[in-house]
N, C-alpha and C positions, 0 to 999 in steps of 0.2 A: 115828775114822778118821784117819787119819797124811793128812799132806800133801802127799805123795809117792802116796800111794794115792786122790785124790779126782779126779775125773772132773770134766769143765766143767760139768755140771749140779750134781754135787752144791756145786761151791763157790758157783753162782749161787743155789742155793736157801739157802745159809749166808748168803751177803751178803744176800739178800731178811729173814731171817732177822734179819739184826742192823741193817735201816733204822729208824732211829728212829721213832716212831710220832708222826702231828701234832699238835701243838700244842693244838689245837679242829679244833672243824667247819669246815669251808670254808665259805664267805662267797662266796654264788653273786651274780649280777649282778643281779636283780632285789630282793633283798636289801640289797643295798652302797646301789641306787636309793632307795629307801623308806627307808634309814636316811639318807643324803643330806637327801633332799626334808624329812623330819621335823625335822633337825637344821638345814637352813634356813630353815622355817619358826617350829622355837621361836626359833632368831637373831631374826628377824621380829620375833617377840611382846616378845624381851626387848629389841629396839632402840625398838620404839616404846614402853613403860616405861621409859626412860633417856629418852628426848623427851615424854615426859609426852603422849603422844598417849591421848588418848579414844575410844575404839570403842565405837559408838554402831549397833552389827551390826540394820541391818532389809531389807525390802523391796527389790530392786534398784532404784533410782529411774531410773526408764527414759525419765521426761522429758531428762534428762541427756544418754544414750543419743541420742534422737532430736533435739538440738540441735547433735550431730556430723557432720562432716563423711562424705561416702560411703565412704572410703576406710578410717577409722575403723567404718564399722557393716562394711563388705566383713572388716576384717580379722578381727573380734572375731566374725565368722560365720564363716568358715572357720576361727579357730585352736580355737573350739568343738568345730567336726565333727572335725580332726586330731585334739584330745584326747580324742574320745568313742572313734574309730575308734584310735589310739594306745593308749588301755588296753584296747582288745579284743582288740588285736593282741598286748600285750605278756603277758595274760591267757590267749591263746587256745592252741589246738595248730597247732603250725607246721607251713609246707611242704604244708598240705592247698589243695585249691582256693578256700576260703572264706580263710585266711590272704593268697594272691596277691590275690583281689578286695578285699579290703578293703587291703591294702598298697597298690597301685597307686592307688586312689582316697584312701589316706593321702597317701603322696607327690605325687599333685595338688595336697589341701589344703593340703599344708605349704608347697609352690613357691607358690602365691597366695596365701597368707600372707605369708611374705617377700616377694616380689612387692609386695604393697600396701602393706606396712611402707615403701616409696621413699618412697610419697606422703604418709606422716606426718614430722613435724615437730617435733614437740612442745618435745623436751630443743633445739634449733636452729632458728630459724624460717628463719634465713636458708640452711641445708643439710641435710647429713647429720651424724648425731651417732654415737658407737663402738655404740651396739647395732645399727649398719644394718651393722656389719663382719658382724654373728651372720645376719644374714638374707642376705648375700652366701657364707655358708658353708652354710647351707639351700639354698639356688638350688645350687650345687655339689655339694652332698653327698646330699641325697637324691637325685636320678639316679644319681649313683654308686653310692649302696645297693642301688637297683635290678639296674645294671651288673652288681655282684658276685652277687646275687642269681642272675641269670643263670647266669653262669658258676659255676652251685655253689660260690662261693667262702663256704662258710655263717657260717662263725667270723665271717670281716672284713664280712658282712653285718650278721651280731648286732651286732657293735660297732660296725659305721656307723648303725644305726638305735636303737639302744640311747643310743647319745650324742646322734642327732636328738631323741627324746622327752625326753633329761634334759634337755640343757641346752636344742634350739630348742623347745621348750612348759613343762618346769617351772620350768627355771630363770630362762628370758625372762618366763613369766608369774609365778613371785611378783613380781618386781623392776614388775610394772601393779600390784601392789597396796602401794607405800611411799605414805605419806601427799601427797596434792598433787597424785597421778595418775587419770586419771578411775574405774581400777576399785576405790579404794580408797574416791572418791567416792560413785560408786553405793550399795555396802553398806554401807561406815564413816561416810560424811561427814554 
């Protein structure tokens, strides 16, 4: 067919026609998460074999646990429940009525989470240390999630909650497990 004789379809189907084909497979978001989280936890493993750290992996020692402060047991109860109800959520089928009830009571956990995170101290006795910046973005961001939630904004919902679960629970909790912190205590120490 001459180019004088093509019609706006058929040149749209030429051009579809000659798009290059991708690369590889697409690299969905729960995918990008899991290869993340795996790749900083072997980080993990090979930083504590560069510090000659011993894992000595038993029992949670939970005397430990119970010589902590309220705010300490409050927080490590709630960031549980977030994480159990966060991989359900992020496992589950969305948008159904069991997805909102468990979201809504995700986003509670997560605000008293952060929330309770005030009251520790640990890395500063005398204040606030940079991980309370991450739990002032929890307290902000999860309502927000909700917010857009609302307003069918579903995309900017996925990735406002999609970055809740990476970084305010996976990525805040490896960094409870570097050597010297009590969760690393419990099982390693």
């Amino acid at each position: 067919m001459t180019p004088s004789k093509m019609t706006t379809s058929d040149s749209l189907s030429i051009a579809a026609e000659t798009q290059p084909a991708p690369l590889g497979p697409r690299v969905g978001p729960r995918t990008l998460a899991l290869t993340l989280v795996l790749l900083g936890v072997a980080g993990l493993i090979w930083l504590m074999g560069l510090l000659h750290v011993r894992l000595h992996v038993h029992a949670p020692d939970t005397a430990l646990l119970a010589a902590q402060p309220f705010a300490i047991k409050f927080h490590l109860v709630t960031v549980l429940g977030a994480f159990a109800i966060g991989c359900v959520l992020m496992a589950g089928v969305k948008g159904n009525t069991l997805h909102r009830a468990l979201g809504w009571s995700w986003v509670i956990l997560m605000v008293s989470t952060a929330a309770a995170s005030f009251f520790i101290h640990g890395f500063n006795p005398r204040g606030l240390s940079p991980i309370h910046a991450l739990s002032a973005w929890v307290v902000v961001a999860a309502p927000f999630g909700l917010y857009l939630a609302r307003r069918h904004q579903v995309a900017a919902h996925r990735r406002m909650m999609t970055g809740l679960f990476l970084f305010g629970l996976l990525v805040a909790g490896a960094f409870t497990f570097i050597p010297g912190r009590l969760m690393f205590e419990m099982f390693f120490g």
